[in-house]
N, C-alpha and C positions, 0 to 999 in steps of 0.2 A: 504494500500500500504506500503511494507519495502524494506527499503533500503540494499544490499547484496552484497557478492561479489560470483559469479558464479564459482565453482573448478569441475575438474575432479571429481567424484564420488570414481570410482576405483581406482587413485592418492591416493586419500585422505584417504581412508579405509585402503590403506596401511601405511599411514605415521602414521595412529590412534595405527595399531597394532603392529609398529616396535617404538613405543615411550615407553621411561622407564617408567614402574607404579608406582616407586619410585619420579621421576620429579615434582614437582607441575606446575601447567599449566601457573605460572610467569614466570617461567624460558620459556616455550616453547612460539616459534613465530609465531604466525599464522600466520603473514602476510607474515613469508617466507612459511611456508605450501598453502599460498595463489597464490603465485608467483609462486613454483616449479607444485602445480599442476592446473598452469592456464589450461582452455579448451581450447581445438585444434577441427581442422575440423573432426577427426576421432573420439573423443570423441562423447558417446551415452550416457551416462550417468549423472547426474548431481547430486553436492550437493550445499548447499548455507550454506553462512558463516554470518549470520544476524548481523548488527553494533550493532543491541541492545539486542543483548544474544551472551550466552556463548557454546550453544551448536548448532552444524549444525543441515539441514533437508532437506532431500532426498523427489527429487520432484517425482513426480507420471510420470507415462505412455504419457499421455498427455503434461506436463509441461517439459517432457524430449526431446520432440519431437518439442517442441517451442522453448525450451533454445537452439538446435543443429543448428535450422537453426537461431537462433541470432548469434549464433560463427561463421555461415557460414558465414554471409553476413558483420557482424563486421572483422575477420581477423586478430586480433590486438594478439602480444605478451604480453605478461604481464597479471594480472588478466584482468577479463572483471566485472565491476561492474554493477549492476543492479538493476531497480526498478520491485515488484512484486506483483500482487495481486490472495489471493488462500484464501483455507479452510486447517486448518493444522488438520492432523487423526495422533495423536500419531508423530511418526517421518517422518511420509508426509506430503507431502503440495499439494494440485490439485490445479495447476492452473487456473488461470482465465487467466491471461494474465501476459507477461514480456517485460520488451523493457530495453535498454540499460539508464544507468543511464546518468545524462548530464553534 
């Protein structure tokens, strides 16, 4: 089980590719990339922002379809943090299951 924080997918692919290559990742804030692409009800996509690495993972078909209806039935502004449990394949993760963090 890790602990995350749940972003837009598509948000966040674009804040990855509109960030300077020159930057080092000190300077950049994830936690406001974490806030600006909190998920909403129309989000279908998902990535996860792991407290203990430095790099995100895009969840699968399945875990995308569980994360949507967590955002549905949560509501909330701001990030939505989360605990999760999966199999990670390279830059995916299948889930097993998610629930909201407490």
């Amino acid at each position: 089980m890790v602990w995350a924080t749940l972003v837009d997918a598509s948000c966040y692919r674009n804040i990855q590719w509109n960030h300077n290559i020159d930057e080092s990742s000190v300077v950049r804030d994830v936690n406001m990339d974490a806030w600006y692409c909190a998920p909403k009800a129309r989000s279908h996509a998902f990535t996860l922002l792991p407290s203990n690495a430095d790099e995100s993972v895009k969840l699968d078909a399945a875990g995308n379809a569980k994360a949507a209806e967590l955002v549905r039935q949560k509501s909330q502004k701001g990030p939505l943090y989360v605990t999760i449990d999966g199999t990670r394949v390279n830059d995916t993760l299948a889930v097993k299951s998610i629930a909201a963090a407490r």
